[in-house]
VEXDREN-2710 file (C-alpha; in Angstrom, 1 decimal):
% VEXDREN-2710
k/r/px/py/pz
1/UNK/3.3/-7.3/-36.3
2/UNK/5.7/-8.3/-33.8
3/UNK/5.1/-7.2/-30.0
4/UNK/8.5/-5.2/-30.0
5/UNK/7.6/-3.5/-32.7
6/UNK/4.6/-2.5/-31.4
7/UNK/6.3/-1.4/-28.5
8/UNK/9.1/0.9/-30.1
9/UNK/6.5/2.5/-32.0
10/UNK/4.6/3.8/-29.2
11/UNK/7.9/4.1/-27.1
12/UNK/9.6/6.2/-30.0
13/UNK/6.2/8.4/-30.7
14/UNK/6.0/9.0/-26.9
15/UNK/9.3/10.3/-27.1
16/UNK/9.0/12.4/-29.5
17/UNK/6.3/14.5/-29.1
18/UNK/5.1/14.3/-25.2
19/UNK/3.1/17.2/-23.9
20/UNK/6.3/18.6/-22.4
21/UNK/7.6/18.6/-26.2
22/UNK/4.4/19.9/-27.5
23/UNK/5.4/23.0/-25.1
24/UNK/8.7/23.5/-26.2
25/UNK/6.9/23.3/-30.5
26/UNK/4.2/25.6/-29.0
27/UNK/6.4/28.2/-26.9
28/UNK/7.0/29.9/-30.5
29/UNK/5.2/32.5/-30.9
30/UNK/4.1/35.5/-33.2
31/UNK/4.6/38.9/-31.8
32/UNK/1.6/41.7/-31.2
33/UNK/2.8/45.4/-31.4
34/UNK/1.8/47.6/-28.5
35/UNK/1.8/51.5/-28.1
36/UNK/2.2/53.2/-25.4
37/UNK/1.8/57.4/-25.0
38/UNK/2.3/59.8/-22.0
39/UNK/-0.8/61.3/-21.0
40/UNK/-2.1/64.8/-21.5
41/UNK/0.0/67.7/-18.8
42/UNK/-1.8/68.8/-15.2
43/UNK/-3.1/71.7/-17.2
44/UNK/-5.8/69.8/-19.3
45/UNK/-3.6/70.9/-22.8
46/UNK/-2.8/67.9/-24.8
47/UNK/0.3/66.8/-25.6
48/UNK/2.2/65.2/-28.7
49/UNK/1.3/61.0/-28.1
50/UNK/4.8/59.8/-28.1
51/UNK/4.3/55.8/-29.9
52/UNK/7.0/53.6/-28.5
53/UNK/6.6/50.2/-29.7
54/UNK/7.2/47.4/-27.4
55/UNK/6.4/43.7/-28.4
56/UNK/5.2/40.9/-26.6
57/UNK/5.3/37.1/-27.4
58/UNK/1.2/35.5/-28.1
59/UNK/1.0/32.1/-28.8
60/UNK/0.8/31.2/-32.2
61/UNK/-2.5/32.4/-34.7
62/UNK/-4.4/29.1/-35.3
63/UNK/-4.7/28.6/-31.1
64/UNK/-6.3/32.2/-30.8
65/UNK/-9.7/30.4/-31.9
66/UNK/-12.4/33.3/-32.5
67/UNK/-10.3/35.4/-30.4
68/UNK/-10.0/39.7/-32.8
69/UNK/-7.4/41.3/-32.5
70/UNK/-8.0/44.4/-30.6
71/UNK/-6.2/47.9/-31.6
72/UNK/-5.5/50.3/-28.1
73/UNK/-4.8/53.4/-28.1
74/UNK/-4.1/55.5/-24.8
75/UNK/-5.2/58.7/-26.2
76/UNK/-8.8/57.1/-26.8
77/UNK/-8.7/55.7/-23.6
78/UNK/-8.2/58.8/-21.7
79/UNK/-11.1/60.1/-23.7
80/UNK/-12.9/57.4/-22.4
81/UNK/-13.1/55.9/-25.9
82/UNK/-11.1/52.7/-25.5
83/UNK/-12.4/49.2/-27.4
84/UNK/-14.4/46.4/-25.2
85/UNK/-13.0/43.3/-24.9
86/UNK/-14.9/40.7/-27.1
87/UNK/-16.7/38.4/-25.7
88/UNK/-14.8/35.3/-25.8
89/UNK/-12.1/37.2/-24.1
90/UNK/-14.2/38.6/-21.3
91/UNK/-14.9/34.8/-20.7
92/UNK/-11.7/33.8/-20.5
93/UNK/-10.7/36.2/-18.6
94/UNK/-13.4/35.3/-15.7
95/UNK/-12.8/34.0/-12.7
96/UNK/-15.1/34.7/-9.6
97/UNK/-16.3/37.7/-11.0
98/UNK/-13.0/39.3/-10.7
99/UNK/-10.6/40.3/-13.3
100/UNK/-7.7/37.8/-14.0
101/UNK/-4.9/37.0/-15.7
102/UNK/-5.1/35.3/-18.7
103/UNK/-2.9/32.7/-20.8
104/UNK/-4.4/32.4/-24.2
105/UNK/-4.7/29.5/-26.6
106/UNK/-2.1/27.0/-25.5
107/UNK/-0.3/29.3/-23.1
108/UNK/-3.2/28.5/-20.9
109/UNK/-3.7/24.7/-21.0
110/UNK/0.4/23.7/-20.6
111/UNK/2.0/25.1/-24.2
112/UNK/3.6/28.1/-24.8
113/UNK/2.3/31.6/-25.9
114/UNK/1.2/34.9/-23.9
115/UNK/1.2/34.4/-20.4
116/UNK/0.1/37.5/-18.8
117/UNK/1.4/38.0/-15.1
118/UNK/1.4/41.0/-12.3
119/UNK/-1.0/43.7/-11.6
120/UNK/-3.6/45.1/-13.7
121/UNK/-5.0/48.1/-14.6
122/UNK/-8.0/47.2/-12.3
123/UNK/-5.4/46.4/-9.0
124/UNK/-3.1/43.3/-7.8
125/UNK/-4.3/40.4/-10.0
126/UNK/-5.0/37.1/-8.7
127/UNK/-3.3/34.5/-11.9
128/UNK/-5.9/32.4/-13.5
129/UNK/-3.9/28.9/-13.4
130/UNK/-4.9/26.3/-16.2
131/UNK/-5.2/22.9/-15.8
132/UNK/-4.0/19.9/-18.1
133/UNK/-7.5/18.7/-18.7
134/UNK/-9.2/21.9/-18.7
135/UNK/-10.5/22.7/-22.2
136/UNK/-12.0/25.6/-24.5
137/UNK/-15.5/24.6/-24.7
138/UNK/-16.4/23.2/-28.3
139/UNK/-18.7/25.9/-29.6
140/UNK/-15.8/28.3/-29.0
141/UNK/-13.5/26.5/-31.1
142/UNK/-13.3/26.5/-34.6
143/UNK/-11.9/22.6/-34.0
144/UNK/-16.0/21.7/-33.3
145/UNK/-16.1/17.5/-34.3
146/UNK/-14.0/14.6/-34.2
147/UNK/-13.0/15.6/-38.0
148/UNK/-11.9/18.9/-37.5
149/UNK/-9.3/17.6/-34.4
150/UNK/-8.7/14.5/-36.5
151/UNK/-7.0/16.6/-39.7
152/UNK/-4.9/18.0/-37.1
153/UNK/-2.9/14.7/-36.7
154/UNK/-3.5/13.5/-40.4
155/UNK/-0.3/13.2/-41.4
156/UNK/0.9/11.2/-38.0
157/UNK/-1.6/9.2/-38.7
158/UNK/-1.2/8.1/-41.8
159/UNK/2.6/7.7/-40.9
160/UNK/1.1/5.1/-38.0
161/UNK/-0.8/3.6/-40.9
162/UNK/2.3/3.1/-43.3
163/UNK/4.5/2.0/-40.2
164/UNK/1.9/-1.1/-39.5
165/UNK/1.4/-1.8/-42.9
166/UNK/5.0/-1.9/-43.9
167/UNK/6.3/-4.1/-40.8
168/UNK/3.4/-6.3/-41.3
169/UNK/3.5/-6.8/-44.9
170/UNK/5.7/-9.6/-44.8
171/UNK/3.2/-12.4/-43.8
172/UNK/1.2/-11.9/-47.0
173/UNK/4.2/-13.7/-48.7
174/UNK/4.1/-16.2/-45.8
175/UNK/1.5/-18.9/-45.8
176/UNK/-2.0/-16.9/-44.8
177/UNK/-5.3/-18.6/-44.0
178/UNK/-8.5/-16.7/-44.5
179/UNK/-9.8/-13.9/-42.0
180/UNK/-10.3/-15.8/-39.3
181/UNK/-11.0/-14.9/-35.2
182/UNK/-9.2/-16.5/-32.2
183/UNK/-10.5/-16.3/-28.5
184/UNK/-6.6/-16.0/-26.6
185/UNK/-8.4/-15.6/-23.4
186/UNK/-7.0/-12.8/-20.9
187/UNK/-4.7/-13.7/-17.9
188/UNK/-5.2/-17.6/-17.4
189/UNK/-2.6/-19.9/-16.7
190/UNK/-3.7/-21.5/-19.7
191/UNK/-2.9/-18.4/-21.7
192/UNK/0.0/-17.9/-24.2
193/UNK/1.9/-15.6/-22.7
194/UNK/-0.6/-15.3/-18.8
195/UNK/-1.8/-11.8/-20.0
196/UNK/1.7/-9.9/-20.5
197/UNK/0.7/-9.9/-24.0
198/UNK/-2.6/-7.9/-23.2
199/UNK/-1.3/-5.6/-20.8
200/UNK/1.3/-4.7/-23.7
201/UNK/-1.5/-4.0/-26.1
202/UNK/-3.3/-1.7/-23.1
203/UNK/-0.2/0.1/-22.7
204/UNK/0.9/0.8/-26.3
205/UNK/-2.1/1.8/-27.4
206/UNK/-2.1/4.4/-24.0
207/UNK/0.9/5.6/-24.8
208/UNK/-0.4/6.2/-29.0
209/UNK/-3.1/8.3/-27.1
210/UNK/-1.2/10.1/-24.9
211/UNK/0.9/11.2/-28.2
212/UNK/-2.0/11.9/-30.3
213/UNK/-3.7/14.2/-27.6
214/UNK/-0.4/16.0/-26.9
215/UNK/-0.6/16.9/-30.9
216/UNK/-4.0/17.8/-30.7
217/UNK/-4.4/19.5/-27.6
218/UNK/-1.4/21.9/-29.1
219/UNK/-2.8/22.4/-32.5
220/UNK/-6.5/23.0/-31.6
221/UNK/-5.7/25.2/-28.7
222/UNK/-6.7/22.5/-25.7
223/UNK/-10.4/22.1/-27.9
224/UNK/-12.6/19.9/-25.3
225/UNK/-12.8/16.2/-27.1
226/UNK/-9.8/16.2/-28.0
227/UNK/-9.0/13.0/-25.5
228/UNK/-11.6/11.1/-26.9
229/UNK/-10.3/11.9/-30.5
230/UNK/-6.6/10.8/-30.0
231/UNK/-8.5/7.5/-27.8
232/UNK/-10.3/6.6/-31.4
233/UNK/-7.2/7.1/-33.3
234/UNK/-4.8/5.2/-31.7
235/UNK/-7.2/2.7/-31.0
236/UNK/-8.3/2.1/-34.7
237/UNK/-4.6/2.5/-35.4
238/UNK/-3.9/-1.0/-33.2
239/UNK/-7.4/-2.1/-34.6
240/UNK/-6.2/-2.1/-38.2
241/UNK/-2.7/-3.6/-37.1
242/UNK/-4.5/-6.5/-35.7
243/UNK/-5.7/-8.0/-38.9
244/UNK/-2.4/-9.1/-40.0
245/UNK/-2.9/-11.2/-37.4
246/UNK/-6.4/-13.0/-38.6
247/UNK/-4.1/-14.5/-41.9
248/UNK/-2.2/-16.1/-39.5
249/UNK/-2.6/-19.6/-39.3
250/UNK/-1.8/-19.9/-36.1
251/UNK/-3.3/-16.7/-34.7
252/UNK/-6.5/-15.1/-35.7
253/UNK/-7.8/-11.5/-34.7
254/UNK/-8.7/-11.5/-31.4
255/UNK/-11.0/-9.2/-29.5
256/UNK/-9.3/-9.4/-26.3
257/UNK/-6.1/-7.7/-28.0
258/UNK/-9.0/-5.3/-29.1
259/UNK/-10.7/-5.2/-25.7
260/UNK/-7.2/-4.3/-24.1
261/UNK/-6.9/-1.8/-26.9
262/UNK/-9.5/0.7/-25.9
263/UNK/-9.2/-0.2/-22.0
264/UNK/-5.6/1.5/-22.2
265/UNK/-6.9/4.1/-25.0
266/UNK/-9.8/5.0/-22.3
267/UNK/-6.9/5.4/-20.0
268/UNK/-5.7/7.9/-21.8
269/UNK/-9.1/9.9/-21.8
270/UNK/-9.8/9.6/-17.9
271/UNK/-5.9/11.0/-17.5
272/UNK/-5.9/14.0/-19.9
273/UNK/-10.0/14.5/-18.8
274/UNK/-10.1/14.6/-15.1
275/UNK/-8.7/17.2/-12.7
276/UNK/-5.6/16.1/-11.0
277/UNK/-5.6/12.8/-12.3
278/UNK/-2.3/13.4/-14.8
279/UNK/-0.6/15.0/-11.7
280/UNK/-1.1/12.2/-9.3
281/UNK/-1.3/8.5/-11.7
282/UNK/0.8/7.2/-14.2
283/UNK/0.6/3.8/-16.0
284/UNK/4.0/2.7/-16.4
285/UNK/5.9/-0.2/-17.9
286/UNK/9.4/-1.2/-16.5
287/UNK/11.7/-3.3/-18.1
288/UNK/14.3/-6.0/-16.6
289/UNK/17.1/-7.0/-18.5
290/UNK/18.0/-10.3/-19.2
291/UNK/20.9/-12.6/-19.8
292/UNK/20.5/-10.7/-23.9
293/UNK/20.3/-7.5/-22.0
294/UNK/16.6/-7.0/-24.2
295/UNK/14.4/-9.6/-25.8
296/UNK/12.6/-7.9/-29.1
297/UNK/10.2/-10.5/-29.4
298/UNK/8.7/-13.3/-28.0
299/UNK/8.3/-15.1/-24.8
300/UNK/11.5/-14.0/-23.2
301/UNK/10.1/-10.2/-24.0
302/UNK/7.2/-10.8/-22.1
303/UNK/8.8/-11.9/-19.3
304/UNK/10.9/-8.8/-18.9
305/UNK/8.1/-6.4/-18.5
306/UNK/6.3/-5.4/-15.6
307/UNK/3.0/-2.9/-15.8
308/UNK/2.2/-0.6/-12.9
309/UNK/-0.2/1.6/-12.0
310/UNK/1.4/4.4/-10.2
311/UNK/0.1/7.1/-7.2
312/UNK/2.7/9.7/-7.4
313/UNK/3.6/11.9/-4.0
314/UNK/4.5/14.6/-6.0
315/UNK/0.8/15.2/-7.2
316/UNK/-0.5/16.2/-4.1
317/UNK/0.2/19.3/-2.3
318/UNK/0.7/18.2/1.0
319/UNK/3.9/16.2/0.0
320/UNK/5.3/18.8/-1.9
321/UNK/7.5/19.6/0.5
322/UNK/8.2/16.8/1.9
323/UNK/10.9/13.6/0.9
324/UNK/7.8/11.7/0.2
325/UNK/6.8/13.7/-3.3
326/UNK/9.9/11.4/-4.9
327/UNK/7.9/8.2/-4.1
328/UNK/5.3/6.8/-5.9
329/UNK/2.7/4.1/-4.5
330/UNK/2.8/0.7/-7.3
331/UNK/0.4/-1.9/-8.0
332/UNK/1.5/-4.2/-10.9
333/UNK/1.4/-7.1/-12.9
334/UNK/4.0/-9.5/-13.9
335/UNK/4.5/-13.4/-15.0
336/UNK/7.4/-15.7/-15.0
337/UNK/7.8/-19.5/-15.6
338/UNK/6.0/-19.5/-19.0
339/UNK/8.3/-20.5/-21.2
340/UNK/8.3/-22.8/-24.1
341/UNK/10.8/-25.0/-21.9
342/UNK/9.1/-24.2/-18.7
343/UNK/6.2/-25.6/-20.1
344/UNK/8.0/-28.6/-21.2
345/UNK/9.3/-29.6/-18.1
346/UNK/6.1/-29.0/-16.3
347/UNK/6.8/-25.9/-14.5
348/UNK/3.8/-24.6/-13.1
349/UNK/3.1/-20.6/-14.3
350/UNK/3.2/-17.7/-12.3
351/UNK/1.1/-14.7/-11.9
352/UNK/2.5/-11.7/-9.7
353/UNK/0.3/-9.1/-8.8
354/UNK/2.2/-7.0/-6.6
355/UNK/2.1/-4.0/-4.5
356/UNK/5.2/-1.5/-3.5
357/UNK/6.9/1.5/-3.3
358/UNK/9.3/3.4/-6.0
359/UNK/11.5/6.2/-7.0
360/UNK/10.0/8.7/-9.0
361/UNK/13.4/9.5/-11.1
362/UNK/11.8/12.1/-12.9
363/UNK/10.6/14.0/-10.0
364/UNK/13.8/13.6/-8.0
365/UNK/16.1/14.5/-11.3
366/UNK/14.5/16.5/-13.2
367/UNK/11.3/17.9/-10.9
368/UNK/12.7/21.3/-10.8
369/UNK/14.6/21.6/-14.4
370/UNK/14.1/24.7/-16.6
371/UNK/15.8/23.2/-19.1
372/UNK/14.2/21.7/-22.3
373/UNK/16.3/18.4/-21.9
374/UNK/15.2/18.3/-18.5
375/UNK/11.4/19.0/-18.9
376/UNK/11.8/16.2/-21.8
377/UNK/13.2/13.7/-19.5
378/UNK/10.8/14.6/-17.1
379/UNK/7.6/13.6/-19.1
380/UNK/9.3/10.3/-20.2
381/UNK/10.2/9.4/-16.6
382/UNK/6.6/9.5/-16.3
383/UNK/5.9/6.5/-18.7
384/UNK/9.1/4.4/-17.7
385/UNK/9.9/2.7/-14.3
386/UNK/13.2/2.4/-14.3
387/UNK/14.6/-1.0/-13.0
388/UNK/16.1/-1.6/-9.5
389/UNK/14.4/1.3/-8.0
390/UNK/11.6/-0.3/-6.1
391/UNK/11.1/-2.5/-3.5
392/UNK/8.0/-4.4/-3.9
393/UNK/6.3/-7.2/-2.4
394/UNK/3.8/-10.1/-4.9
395/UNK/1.1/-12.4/-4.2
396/UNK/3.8/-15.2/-4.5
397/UNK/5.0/-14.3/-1.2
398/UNK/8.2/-12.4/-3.2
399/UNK/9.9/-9.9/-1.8
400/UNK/12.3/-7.5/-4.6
401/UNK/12.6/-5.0/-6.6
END
């Protein structure tokens, strides 16, 4: 499979189905009828229970996982007759020992669904806010093992499966050699294409994770493992992609494509996994055009891309109201002066590791958008550098953007 294709599947999939998508899918929900009844006169004689139905959007079934349904009725609870809570709701509902608000199934964890807000029965309430990477404990799921998330995503999964086999299918009419391995090294000098190539396989197979886990943390109600499931997937995704590579005869499979594989599907884990962490880093990719405005392939496509790991302002609270939440701290990783004719001519490679400041776009654009499109354009912003909008300085002495 060619490296722009690689990179247009992830890029499309990201697209597609981010988590801020995944909210939009999730924010349709069923609807729970509720009565309410005037209560019984000063005099202690009862009164007719007037039933007015109101209804109130709940996210969808499948995320209320081991959640009953529970029936109220006013008139039992002024006899003092009123249903408990079930258990799993009771320890939802905790925080600090005091009663809280609670959004349930996806509501809570970033999707849409029943978000309960104001004061309770029991006095002001203090909202419970969800996290990104907090997760429903496993045993309170019925989404337990890596299966049961796994069949979640089947049929993305076996369209990833189909995409790689069809774009790849071609080179079993070509001339093949038998399964063979190839060492390509990482980021030497000596290297192909000085390690571009490998930080394209970290970041596509990321950005398969990140789209996996945005399905999965939907559909199994923010289930804890489900990280680590979409990290397998899209890494035995690039894994089976790889071995139209070992009938090459002038490639082989190589376990540093493999090695940078997981790295950026572990990425993915550590960013939907630890508090704070999806708020305040991205791993970006930016691309600069070229004379052809875009290279789909080869040498001059790995010399348009630059890789960045990014330390957004707008993740911490201190900067939130300040000009500084629209920048974003970079360190990066380019290479130029590797081409074919480069190499020819005895041009020495370059390797740019480099260190700056950008625009975060998204932020700045979009940060404060209600709208869908917005909220969409938001999340992709957060995978994309666009170019021209830093100013950076490399270990080549290099001062740009």
């Amino acid at each position: 499979m060619g490296p722009g294709a690689r990179t247009v599947l992830a890029l499309a999939g990201c697209v597609a189905a981010t988590p801020a998508c995944a909210e939009i899918i999730a924010s349709t929900g069923d609807t729970v009828p509720v009565v309410t009844s005037t209560p019984p006169d000063s005099q202690g004689a009862a009164t007719s229970l007037e039933q007015i139905p109101v209804t109130l959007p709940v996210a969808p079934s499948e995320t209320l996982v081991g959640v009953q349904p529970i029936a109220w009725n006013l008139g039992d609870a002024l006899d003092g007759n009123a249903p408990q809570a079930s258990a799993e709701v009771a320890a939802m509902a905790a925080s600090g020992g005091e009663p809280a608000n609670v959004g349930i199934g996806a509501a809570g964890f970033g999707g849409g669904g029943l978000d309960v807000s104001g004061d309770t029965v029991n006095g002001p309430a203090d909202p419970l806010k969800r996290r990104w990477s907090d997760h429903i404990p496993r045993d309170q799921s019925q989404y337990r093992t890596f299966w049961q998330q796994a069949r979640t995503v089947r049929t993305e999964a076996l369209i990833g499966v189909a995409y790689f086999t069809l774009i790849s299918s071609h080179k079993f009419f070509e001339e093949t050699a038998p399964f063979h391995f190839k060492d390509e090294g990482y980021f030497g000098k000596d290297t192909e294409n000085i390690g571009v190539d490998k930080l394209t396989h970290a970041f596509d197979t990321y950005l398969l994770a990140e789209f996996f886990h945005s399905q999965i943390h939907r559909k199994t109600g923010a289930t804890a493992g489900d990280a680590i499931t979409a990290a397998i997937i899209a890494s035995g995704l690039m894994a089976f992609n790889e071995i139209s590579d070992a009938i090459e005869p002038d490639s082989g499979y190589s376990l540093q494509d493999v090695s940078m594989n997981i790295a950026g599907a572990a990425l993915s884990v550590l960013r939907n996994t630890v508090p704070g962490m999806k708020e305040k880093f991205s791993f970006k990719i930016e691309i600069v055009p070229n004379s052809n405005i875009y290279s789909i392939q080869g040498k001059p496509h790995y010399a348009q891309q630059r890789f960045m790991f990014s330390l957004k302002g707008a993740g911490f609270e201190e900067l939130n109201h300040s000009p500084l939440r629209y920048l974003d701290l970079q360190v990066g990783y380019f290479a130029s002066d590797f081409s074919n004719a480069d190499k020819a001519a005895g041009v020495d490679p370059k390797r740019h590791l480099f260190f700056g400041v950008g625009l975060n776009l998204g932020e700045l654009l979009f940060g404060k958008s209600q709208s869908r499109l917005g909220r969409v354009a938001y999340t992709v912003l957060d995978y994309f550098q666009l170019p021209y909008t830093s100013l950076r300085y490399d270990t080549t002495g290099r001062v740009g953007y």
